[in-house]
C-alpha positions as CSV (number, residue, x, y, z in Angstrom):
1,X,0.0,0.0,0.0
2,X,0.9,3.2,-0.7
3,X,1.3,5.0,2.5
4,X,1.3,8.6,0.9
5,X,-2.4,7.9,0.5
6,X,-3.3,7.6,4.2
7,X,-1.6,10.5,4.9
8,X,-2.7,12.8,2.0
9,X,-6.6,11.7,2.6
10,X,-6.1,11.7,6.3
11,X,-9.1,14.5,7.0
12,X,-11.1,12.8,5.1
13,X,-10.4,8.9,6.6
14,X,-10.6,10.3,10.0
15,X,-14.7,9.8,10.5
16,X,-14.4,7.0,8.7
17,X,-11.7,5.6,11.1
18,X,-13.8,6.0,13.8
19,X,-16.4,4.3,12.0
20,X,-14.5,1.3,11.1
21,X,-12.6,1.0,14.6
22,X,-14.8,2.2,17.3
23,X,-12.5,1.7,20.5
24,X,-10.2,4.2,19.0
25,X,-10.7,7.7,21.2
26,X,-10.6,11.1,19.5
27,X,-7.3,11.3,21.1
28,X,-6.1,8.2,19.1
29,X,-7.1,9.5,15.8
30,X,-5.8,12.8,16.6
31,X,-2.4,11.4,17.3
32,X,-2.5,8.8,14.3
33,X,-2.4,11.8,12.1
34,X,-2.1,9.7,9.3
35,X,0.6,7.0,10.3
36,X,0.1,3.9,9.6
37,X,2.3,2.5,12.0
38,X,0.6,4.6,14.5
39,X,-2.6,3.0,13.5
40,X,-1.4,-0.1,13.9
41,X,0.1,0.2,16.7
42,X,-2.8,2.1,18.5
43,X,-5.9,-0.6,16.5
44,X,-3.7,-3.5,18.4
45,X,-3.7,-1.5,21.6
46,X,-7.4,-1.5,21.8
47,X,-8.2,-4.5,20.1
48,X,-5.3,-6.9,21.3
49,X,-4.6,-7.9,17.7
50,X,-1.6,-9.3,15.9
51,X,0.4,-7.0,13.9
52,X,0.4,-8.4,10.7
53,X,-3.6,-9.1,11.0
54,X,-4.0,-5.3,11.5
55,X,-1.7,-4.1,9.1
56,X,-3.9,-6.5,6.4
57,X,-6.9,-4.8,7.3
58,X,-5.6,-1.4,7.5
59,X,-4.0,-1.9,4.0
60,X,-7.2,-3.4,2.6
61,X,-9.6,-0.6,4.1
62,X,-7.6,2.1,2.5
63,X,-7.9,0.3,-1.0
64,X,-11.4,0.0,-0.3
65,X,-12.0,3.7,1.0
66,X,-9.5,5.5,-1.7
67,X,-12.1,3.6,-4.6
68,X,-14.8,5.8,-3.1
């Protein structure tokens, strides 16, 4: 995935963040700020996921809302 596109749509993902990945505060999305890693690491936090697994997802979400 192209991480320029998380980044460059981040204002516009951030709803739909919340959306997706409820557990996440406005503090976390704040902080994310577009980072995937951050979003990873922070999705994991709340969730108690593996890594890998959330990077997947995150990676097939963004596809998925960039097609929009």
């Amino acid at each position: 995935m192209n991480t320029d596109v998380l980044k460059g749509q981040w204002k516009q993902f951030e709803g739909r963040v919340r959306q997706k990945w409820g557990k996440l505060t406005d503090d976390d999305v704040a902080r994310i700020n577009g980072d995937r890693d951050v979003l990873a690491g922070r999705i994991q936090e709340r969730y108690g996921r593996v890594r890998e697994d959330v990077m997947n997802e995150i990676d097939s979400w963004v596809v998925g809302e960039s097609a929009r």
